[in-house]
GUFI-566567 format. One line per 8 residues: number of its first residue (from 0); their letters; for each residue x, y, z of N, C-alpha, C, O. Coordinates in Angstrom, 3 decimals, always signed. Atoms other than C-alpha are relative to their C-alpha. Layout:
residues N
NUM> A> X Y Z X Y Z X Y Z X Y Z | ...
This chain:
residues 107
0> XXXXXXXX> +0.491 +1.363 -0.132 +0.914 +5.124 -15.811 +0.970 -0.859 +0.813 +0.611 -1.885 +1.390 | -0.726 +0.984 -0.455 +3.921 +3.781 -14.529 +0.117 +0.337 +1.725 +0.415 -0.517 +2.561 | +0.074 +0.044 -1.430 +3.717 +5.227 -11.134 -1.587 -0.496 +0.725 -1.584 -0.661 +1.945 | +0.964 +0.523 -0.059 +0.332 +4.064 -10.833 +0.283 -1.877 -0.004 -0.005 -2.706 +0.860 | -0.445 +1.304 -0.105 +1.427 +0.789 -11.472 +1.020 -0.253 +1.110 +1.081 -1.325 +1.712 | -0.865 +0.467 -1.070 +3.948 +0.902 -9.101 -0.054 +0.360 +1.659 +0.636 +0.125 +2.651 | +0.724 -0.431 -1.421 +2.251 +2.219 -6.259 -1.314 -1.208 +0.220 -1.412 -1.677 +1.354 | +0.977 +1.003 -0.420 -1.101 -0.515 -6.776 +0.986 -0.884 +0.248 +0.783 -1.465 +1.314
8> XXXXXXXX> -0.875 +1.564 -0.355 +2.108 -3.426 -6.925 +0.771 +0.201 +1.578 +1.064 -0.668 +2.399 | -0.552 +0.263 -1.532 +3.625 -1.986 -3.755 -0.994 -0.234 +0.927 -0.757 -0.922 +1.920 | +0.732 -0.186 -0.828 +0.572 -1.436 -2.245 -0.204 -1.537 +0.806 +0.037 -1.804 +1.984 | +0.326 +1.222 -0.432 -0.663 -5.372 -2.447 +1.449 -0.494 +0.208 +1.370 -1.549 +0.836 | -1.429 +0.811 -0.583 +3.105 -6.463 -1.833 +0.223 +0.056 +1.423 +0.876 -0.738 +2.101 | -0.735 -0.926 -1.485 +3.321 -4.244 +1.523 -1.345 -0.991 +0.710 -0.953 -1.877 +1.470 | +1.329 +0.564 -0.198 -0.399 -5.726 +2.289 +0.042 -1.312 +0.068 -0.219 -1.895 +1.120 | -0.047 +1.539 -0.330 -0.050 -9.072 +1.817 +1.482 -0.522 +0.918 +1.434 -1.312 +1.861
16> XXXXXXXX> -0.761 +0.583 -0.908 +3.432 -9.550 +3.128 +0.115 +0.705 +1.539 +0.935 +0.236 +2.328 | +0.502 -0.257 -1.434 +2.214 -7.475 +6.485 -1.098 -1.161 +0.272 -1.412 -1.389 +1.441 | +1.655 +0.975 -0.370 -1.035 -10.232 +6.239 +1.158 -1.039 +0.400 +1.027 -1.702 +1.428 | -0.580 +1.581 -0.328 +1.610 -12.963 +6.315 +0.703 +0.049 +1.219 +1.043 -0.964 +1.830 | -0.626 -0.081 -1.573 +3.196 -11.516 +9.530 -1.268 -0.243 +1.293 -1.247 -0.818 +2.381 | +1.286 +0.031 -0.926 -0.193 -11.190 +11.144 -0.476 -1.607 -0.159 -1.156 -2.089 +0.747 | +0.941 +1.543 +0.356 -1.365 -14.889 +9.854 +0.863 -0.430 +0.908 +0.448 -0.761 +2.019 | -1.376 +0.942 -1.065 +1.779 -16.307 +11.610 -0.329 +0.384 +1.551 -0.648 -0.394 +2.450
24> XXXXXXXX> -0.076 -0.306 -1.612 +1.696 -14.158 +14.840 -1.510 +0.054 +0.708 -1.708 -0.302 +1.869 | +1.457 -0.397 -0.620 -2.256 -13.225 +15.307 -0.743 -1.892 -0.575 -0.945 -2.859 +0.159 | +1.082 +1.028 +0.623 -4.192 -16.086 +13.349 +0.940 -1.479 +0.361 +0.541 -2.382 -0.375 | -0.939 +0.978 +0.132 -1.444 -18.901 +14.295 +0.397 -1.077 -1.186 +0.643 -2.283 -1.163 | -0.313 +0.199 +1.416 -0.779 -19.308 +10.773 +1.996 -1.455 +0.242 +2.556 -1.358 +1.334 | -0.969 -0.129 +0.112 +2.749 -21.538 +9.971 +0.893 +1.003 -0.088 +0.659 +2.006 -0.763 | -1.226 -0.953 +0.203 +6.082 -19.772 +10.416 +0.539 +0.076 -1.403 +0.941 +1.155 -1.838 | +0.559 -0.135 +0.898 +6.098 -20.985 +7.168 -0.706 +1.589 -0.793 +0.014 +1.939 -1.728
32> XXXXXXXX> +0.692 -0.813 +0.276 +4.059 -18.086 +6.218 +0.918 +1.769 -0.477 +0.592 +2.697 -1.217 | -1.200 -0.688 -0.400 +7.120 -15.837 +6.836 +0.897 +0.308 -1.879 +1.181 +1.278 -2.582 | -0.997 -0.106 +1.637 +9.118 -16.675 +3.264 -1.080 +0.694 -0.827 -0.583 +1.642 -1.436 | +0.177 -0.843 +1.484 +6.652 -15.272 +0.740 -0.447 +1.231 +1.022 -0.422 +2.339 +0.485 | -0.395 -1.803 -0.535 +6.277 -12.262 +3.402 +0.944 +0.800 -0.366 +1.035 +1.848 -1.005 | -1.489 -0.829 +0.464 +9.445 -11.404 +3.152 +0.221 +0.146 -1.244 +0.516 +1.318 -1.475 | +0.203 -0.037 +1.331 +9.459 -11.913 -0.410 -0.754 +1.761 -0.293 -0.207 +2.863 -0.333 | +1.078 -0.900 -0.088 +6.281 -9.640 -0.764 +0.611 +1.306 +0.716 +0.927 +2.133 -0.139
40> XXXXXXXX> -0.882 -0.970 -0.411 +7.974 -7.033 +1.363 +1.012 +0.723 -0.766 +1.090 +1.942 -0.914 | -1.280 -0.427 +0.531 +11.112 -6.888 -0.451 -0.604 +0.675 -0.920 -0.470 +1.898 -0.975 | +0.618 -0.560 +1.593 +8.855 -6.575 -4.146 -0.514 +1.426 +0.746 +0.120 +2.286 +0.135 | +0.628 -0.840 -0.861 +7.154 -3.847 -1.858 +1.207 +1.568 -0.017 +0.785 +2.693 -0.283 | -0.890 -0.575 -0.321 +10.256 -1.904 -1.324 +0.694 +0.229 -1.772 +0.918 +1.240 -2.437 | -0.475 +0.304 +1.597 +11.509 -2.730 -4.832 -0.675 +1.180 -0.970 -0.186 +2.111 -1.610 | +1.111 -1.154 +0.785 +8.346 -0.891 -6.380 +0.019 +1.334 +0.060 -0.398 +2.009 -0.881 | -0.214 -0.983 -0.051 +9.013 +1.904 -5.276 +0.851 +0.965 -0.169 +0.852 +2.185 -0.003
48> XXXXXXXX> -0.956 -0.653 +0.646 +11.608 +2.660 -6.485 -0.150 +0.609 -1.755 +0.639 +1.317 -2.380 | -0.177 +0.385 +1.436 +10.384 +2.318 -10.089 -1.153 +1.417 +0.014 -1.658 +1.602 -1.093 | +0.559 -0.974 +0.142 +8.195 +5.740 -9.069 +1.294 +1.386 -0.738 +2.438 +1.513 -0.301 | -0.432 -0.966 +0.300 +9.469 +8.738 -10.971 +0.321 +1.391 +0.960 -0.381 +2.389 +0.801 | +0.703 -1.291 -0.766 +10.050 +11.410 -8.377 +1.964 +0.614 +0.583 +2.934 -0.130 +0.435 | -1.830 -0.217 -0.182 +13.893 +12.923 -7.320 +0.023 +0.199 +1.660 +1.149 +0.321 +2.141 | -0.334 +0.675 -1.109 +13.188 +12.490 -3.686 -1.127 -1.130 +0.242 -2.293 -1.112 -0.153 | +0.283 +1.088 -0.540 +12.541 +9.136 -2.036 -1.242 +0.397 +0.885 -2.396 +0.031 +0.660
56> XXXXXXXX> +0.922 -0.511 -0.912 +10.813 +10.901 +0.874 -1.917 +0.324 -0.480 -2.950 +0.429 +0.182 | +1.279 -1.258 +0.591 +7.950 +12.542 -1.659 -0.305 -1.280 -0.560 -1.486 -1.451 -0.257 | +0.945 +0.823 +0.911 +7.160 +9.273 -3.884 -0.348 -0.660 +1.450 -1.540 -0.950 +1.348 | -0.060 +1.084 -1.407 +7.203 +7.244 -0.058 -1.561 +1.179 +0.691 -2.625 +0.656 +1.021 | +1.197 -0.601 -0.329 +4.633 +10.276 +1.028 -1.533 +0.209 -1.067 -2.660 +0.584 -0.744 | +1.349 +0.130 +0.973 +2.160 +10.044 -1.998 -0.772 -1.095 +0.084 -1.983 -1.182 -0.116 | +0.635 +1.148 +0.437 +2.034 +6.416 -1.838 -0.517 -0.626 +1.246 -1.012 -1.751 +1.311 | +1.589 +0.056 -0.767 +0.160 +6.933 +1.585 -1.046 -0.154 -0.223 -1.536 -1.090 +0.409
64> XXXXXXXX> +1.065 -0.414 +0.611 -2.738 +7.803 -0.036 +0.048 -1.405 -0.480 -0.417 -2.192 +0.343 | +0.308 +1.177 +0.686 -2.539 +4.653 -2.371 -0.215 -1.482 +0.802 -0.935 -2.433 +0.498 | -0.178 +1.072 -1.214 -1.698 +2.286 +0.745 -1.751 -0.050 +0.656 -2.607 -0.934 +0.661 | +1.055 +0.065 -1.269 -4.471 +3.421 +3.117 -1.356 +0.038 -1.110 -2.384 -0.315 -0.533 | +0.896 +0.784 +0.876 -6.910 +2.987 -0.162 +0.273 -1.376 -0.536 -0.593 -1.964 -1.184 | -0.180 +1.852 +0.260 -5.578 -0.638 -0.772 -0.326 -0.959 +1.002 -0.807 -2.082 +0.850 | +0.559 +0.447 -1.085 -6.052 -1.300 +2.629 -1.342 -0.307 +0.057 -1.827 -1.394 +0.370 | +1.302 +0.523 -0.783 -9.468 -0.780 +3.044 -0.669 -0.979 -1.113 -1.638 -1.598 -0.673
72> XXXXXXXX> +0.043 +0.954 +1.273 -9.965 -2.879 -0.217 +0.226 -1.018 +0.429 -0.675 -1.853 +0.348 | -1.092 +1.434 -0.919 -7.649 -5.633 +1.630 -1.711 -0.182 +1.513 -2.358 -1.207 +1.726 | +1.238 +0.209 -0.578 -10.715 -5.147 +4.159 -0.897 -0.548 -0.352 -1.427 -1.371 +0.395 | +1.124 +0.089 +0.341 -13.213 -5.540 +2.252 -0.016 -1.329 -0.564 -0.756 -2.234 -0.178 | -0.272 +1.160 +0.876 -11.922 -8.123 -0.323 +0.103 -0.889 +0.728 -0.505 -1.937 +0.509 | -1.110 +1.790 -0.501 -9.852 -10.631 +2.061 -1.056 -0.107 +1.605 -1.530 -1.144 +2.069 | +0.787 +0.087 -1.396 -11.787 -9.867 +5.452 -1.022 +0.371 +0.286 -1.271 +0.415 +1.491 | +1.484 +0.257 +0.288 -15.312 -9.332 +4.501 -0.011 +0.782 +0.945 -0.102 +0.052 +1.932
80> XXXXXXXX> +0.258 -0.723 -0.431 -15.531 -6.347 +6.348 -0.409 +1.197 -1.417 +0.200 +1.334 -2.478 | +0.804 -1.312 +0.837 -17.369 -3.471 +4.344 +0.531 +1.365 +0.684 +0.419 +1.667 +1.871 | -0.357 -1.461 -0.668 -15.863 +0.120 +4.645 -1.278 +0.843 +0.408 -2.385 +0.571 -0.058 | +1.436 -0.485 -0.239 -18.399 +2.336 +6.057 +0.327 +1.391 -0.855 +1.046 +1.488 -1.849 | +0.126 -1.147 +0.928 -18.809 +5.737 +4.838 +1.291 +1.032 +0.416 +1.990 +1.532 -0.465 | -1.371 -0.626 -1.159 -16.018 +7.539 +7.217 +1.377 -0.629 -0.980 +2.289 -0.097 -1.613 | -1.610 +0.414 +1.071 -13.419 +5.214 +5.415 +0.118 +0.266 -1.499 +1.229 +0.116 -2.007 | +0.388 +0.012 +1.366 -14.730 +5.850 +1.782 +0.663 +1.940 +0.312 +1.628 +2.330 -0.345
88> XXXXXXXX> -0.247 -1.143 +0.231 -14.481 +9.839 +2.849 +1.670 +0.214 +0.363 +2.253 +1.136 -0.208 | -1.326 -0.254 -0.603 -10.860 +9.583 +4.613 +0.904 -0.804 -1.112 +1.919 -0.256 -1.540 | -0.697 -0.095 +1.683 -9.634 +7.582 +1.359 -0.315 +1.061 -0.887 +0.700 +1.447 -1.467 | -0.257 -0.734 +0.753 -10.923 +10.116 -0.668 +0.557 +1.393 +0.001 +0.781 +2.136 -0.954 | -1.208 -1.417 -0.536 -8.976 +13.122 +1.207 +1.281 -0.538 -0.118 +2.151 +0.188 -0.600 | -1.654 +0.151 -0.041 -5.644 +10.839 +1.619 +0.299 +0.300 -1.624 +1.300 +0.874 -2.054 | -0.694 +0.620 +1.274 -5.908 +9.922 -2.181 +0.276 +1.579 -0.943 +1.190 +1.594 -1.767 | +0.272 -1.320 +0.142 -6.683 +13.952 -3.069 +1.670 +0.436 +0.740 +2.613 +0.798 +0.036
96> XXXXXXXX> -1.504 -0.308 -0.153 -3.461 +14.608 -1.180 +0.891 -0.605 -0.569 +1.607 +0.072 -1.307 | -1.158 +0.383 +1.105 -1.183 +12.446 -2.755 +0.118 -0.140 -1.392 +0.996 -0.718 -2.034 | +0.217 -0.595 +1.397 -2.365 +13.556 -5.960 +1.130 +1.222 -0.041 +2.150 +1.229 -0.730 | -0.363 -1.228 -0.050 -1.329 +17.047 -5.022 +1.620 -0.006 -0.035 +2.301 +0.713 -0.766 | -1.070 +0.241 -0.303 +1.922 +15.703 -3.682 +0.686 -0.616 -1.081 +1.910 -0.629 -0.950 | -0.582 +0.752 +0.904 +2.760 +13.854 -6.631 -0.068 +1.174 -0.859 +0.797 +2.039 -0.729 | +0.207 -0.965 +0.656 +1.417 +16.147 -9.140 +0.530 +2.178 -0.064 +0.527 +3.062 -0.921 | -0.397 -1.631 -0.206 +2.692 +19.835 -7.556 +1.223 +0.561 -0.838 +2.368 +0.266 -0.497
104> XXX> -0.777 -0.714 +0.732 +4.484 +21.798 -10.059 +1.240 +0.385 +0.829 +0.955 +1.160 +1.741 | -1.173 -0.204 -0.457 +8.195 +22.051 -8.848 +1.075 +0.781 -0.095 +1.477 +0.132 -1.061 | -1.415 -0.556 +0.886 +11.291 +23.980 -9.733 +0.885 -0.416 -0.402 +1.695 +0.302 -0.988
């Protein structure tokens, strides 16, 4: 449970404080916009640490899978775009791999 939790909190941390770089530079958002990015970022970076796993590299490659399904969520939710069916099947292969990757019996 707890890497679950700490993979959805990085996910929207990494997500929103990338949205606040894009609001600033693409959408001409305030620079402003910048401090709770960075913030959001940092918690982002933070979270991931709080995954159980004895390399960095392997919890940082599972929580692909959780990213590029938060994303299209972040699509759907914040930018009223609808995933089509292509993104529904390519989340459910990333998220199937970083199952495997998380889950693979080790020595």
């Amino acid at each position: 449970m707890t890497t679950i939790f700490a993979y959805i909190t990085a996910a929207l941390a990494e997500i929103s404080g990338c949205f606040a770089f894009w609001a600033w530079l693409r959408l001409g958002k305030s620079v402003w916009w910048l401090v709770p990015g960075g913030f959001s970022l940092a918690l982002f970076a933070w979270a991931l640490t709080w995954v159980d796993s004895s390399a960095a590299g392997r919890a940082y490659a599972a929580y692909g899978g959780v990213y590029i399904a938060a994303s299209l969520a972040w699509l759907w939710v914040v930018e009223g775009v609808r995933p089509d069916r292509w993104d529904v099947l390519g989340v459910g292969i990333c998220l199937i791999g970083a199952a495997i990757i998380l889950a693979a019996p080790r020595a």
